[in-house]
VOFI-556355 format. One line per 10 residues: their letters; for each residue x, y, z of N, C-alpha, C, CB. Coordinates in pm, 1 decimal. Each point is the difference from the previous one (the first is absolute). Glycine has a CB too. Example, Ala and Ser with C-alpha at 12.3 -4.5 7.8 and 13.67 -1.06 7.14 Angstrom:
<sites>
AS) 1319.0 -569.0 780.0 -89.0 119.0 0.0 90.0 120.0 0.0 -189.2 -117.3 124.6 | 154.2 222.3 -196.6 82.0 119.0 6.0 -77.0 109.0 73.0 118.4 -62.8 -214.5 .
</sites>
This chain:
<sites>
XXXXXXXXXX) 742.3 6829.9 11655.8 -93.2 3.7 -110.0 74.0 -28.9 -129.8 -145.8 164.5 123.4 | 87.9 -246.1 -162.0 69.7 -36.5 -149.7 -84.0 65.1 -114.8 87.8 -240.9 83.3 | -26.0 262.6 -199.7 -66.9 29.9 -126.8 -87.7 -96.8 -59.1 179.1 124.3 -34.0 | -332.1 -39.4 -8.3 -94.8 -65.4 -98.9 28.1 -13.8 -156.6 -148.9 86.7 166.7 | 153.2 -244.5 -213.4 25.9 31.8 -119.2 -106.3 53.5 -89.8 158.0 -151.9 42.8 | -143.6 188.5 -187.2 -96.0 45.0 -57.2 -99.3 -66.8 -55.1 135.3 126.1 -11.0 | -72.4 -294.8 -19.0 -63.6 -138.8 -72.9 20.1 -41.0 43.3 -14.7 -23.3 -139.5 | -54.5 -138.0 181.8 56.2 -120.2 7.1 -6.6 -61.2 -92.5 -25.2 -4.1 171.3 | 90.2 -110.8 -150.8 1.2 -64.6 -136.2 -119.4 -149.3 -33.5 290.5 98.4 20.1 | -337.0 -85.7 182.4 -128.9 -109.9 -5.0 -112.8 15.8 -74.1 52.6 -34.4 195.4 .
XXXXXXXXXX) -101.9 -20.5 -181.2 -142.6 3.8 -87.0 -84.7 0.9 85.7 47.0 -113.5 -182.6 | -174.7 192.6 219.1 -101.4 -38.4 104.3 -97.6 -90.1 -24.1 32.7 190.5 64.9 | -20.4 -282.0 33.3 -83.4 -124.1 18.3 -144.0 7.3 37.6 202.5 -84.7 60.3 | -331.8 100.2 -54.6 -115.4 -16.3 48.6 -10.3 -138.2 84.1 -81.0 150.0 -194.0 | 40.1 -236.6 100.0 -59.8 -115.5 60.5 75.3 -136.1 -105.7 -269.0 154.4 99.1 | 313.8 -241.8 7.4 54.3 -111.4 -82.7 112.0 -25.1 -104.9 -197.6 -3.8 49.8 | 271.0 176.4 35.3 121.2 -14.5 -103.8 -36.6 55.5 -133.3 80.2 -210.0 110.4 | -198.2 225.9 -128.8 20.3 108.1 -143.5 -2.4 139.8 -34.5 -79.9 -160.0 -46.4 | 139.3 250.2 -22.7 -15.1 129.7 3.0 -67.2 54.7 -56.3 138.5 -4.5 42.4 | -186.4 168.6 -46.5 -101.3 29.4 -81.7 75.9 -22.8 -134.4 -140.6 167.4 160.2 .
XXXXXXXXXX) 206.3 -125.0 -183.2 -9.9 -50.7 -164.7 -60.4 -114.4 -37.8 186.0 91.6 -23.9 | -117.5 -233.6 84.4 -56.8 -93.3 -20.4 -173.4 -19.6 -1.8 236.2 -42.7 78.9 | -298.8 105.9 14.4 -104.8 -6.1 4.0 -90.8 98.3 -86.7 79.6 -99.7 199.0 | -9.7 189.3 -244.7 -81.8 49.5 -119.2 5.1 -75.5 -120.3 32.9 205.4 83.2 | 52.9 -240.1 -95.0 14.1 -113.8 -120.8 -98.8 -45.7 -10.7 185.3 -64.6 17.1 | -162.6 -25.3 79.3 -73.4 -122.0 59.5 -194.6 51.7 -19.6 262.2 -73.0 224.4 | -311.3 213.5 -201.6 -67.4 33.2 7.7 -68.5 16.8 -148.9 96.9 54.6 227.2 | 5.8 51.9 -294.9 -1.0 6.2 -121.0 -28.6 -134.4 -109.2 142.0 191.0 97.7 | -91.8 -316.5 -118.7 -7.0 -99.8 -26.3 -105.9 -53.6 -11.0 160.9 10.1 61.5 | -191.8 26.8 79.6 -119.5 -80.3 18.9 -136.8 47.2 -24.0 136.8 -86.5 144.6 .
XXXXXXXXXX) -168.8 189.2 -167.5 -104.4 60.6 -61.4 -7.4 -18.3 -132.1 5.3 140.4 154.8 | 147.0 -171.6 -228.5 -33.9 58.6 -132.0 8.6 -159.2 -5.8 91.9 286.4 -94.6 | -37.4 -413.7 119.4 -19.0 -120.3 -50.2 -138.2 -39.0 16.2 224.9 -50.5 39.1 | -322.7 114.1 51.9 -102.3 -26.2 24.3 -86.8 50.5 -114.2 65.4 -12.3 233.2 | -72.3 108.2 -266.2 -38.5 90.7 -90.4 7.4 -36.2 -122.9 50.8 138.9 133.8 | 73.2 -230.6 -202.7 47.5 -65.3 -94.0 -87.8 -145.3 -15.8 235.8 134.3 44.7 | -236.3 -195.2 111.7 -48.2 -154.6 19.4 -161.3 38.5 -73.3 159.4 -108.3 280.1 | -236.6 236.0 -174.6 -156.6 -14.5 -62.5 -38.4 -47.1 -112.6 -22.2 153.0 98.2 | 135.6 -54.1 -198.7 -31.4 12.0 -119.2 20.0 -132.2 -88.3 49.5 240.5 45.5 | 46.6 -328.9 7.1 63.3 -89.4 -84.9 -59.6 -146.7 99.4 252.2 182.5 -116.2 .
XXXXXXXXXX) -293.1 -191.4 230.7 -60.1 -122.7 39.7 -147.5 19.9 86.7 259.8 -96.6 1.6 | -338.0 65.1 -89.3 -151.9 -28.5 109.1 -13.1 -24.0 120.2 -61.5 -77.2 -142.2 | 152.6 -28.7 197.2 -21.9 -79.3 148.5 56.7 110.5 108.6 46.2 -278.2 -95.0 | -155.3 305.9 198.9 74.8 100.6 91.5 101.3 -62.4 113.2 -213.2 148.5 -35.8 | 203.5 -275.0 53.5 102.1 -81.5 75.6 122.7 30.7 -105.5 -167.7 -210.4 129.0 | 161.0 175.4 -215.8 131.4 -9.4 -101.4 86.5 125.7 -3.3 -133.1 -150.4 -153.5 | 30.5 245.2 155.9 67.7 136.3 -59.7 65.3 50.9 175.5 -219.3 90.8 -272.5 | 162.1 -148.3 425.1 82.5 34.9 57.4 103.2 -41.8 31.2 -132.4 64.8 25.6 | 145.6 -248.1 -58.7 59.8 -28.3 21.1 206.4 35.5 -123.9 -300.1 -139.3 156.6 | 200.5 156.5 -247.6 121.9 137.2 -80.3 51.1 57.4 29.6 -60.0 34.4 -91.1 .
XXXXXXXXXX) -28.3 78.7 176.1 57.2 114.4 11.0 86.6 -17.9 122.3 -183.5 127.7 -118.5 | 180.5 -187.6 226.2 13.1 -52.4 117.0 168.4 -50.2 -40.1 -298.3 -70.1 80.7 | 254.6 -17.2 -209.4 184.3 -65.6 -63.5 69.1 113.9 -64.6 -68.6 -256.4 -85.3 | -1.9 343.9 89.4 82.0 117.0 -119.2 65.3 69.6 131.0 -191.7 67.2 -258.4 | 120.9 -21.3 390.7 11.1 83.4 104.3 117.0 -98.8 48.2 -257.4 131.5 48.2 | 279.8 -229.1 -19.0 67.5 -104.5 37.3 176.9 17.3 -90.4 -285.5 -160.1 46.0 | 251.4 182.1 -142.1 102.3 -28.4 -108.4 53.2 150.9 -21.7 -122.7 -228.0 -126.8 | 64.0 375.2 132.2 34.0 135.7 56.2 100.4 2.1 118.9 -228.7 64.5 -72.4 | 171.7 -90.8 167.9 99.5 -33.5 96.6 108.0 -60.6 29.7 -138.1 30.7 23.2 | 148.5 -124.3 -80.9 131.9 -148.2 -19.2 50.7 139.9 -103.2 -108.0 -373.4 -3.3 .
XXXXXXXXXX) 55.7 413.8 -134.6 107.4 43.6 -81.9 98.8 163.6 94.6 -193.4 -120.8 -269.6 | 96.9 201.4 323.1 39.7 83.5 88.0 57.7 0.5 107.0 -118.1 42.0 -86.9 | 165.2 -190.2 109.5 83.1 -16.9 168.2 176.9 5.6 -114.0 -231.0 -246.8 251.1 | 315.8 254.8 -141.2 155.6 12.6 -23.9 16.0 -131.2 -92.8 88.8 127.4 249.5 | 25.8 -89.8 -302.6 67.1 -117.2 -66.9 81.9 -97.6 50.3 -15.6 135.4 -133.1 | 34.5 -261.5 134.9 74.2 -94.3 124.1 177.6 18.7 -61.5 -251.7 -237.4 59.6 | 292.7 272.3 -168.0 112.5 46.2 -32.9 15.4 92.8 57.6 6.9 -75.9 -164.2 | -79.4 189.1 88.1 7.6 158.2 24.1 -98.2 77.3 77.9 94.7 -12.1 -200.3 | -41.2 -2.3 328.3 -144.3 101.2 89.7 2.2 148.8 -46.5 19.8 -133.9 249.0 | 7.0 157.8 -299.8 18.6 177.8 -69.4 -90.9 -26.4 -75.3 239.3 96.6 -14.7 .
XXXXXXXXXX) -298.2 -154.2 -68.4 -65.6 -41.6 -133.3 -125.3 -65.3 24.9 212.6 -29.9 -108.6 | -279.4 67.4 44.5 -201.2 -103.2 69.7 52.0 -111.4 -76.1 -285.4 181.2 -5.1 | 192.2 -302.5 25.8 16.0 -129.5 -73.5 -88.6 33.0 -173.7 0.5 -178.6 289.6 | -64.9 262.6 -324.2 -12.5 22.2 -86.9 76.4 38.4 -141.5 -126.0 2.4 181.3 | 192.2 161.7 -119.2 158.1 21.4 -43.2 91.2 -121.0 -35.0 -15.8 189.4 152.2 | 30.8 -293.1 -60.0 124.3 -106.4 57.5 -77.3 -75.4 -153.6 69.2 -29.7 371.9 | -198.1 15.6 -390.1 -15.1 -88.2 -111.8 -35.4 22.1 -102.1 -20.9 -98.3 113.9 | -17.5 236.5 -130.2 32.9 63.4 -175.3 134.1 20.3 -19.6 -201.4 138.2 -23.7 | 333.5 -173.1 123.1 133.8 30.4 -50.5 54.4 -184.4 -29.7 51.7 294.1 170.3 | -187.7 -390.0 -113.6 73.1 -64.2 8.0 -16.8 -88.6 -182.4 -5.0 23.1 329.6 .
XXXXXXXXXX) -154.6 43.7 -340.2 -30.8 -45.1 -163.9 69.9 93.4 -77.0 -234.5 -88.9 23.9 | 286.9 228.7 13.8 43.8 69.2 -138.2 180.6 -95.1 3.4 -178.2 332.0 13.4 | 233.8 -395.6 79.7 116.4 -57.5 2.2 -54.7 -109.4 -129.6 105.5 48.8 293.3 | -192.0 -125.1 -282.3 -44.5 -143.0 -88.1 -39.8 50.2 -123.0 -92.2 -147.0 185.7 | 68.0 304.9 -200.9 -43.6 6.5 -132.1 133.3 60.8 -80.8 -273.8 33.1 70.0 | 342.2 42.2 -39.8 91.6 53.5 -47.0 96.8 -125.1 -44.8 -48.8 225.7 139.5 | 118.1 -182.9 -277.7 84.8 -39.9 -40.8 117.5 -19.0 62.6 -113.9 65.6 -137.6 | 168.0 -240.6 234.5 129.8 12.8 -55.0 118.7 -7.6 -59.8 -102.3 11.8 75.5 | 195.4 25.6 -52.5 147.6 38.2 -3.4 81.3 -100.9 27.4 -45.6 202.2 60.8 | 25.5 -360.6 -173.8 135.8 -85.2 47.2 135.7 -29.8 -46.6 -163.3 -76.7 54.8 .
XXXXXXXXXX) 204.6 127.7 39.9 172.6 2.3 -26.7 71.8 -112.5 -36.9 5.3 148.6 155.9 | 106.1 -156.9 -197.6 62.1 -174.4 -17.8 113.2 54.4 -123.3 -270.1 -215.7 45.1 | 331.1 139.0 -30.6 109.7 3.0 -122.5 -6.9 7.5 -128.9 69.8 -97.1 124.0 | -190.3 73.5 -192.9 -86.7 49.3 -122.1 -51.6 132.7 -25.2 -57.1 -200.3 21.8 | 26.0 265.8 135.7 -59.2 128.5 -56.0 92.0 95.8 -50.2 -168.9 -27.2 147.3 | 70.5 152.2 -158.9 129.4 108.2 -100.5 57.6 81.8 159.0 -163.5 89.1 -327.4 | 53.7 -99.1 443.7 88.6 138.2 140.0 119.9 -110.3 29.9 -248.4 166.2 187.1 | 234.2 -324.4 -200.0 172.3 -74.6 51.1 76.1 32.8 -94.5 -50.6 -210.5 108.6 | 53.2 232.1 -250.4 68.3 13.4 -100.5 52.0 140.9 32.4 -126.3 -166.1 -159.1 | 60.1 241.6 154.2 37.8 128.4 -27.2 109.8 57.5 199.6 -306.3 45.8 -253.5 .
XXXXXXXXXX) 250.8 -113.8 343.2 52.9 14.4 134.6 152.2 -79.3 17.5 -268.0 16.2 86.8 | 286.1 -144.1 -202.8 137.6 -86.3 -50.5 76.8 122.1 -38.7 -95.6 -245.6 -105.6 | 56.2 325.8 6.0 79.4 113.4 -76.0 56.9 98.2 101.8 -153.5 -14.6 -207.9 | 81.4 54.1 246.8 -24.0 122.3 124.9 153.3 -55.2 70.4 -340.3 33.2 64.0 | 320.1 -151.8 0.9 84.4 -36.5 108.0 150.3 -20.1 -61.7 -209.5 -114.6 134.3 | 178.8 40.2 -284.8 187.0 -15.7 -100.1 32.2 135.4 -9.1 -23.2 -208.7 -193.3 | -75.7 291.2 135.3 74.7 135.3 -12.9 68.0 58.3 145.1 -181.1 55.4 -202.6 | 84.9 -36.8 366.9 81.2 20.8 67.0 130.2 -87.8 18.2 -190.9 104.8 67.3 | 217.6 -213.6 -50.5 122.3 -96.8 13.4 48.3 66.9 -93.8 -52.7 -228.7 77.1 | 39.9 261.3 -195.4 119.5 14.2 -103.9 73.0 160.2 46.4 -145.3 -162.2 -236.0 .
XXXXXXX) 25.7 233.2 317.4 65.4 101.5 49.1 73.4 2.9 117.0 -144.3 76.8 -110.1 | 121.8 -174.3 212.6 80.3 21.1 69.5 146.1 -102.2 -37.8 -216.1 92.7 163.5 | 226.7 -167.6 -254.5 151.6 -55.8 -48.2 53.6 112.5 -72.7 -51.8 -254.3 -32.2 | -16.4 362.6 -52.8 111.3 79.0 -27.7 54.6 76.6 115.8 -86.6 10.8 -218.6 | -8.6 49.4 293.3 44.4 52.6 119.3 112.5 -72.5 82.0 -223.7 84.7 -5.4 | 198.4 -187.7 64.4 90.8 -60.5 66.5 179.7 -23.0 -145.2 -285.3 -145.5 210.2 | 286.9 164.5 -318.7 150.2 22.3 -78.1 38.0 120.3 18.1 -30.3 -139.6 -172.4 .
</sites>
């Protein structure tokens, strides 16, 4: 007899590979894009076919990330716009961190030539 662990680390699957989380989402979504569509489009073909793309597009954002399976693809792409929005940081022989990292490095050399007399 071997030991039961306390977790796994799978996810339980229902049907087609998706889990309940996913499918509450998926659930969630879809009531409220529907709910949203009434109000904002007349045509009842239109508004399911909405909600249907919104339920569609819940799911794709709630499956794993193809980088990072730890991470939903959602996560994977609000890190991947806050990367494009943030300021960056270019280095080069003009800036002040190469200037100031030039100093850093003469001062050690100058310490280790006194050391080594």
């Amino acid at each position: 007899m071997g030991t039961v662990p306390k977790s796994t680390k799978a996810d339980i699957k229902f049907f087609f590979g998706l889990s309940a989380q996913r499918i509450v989402i998926a659930i969630i979504v879809g009531f409220g894009s529907f709910s949203i569509c009434q109000e904002a489009i007349s045509s009842i073909p239109l508004q399911i076919i909405m909600s249907l793309a919104m339920v569609a597009l819940s799911l794709v954002l709630s499956g794993k990330s193809p980088s990072n399976p730890k991470i939903t693809f959602a996560k994977g792409l609000i890190f991947f716009v806050m990367n494009l929005i943030e300021p960056k940081k270019y280095y080069g022989t003009e800036a002040e961190e190469y200037r100031l990292h030039k100093e850093r490095e003469a001062e050690k050399n100058e310490k280790k030539k006194k050391q080594d007399y």
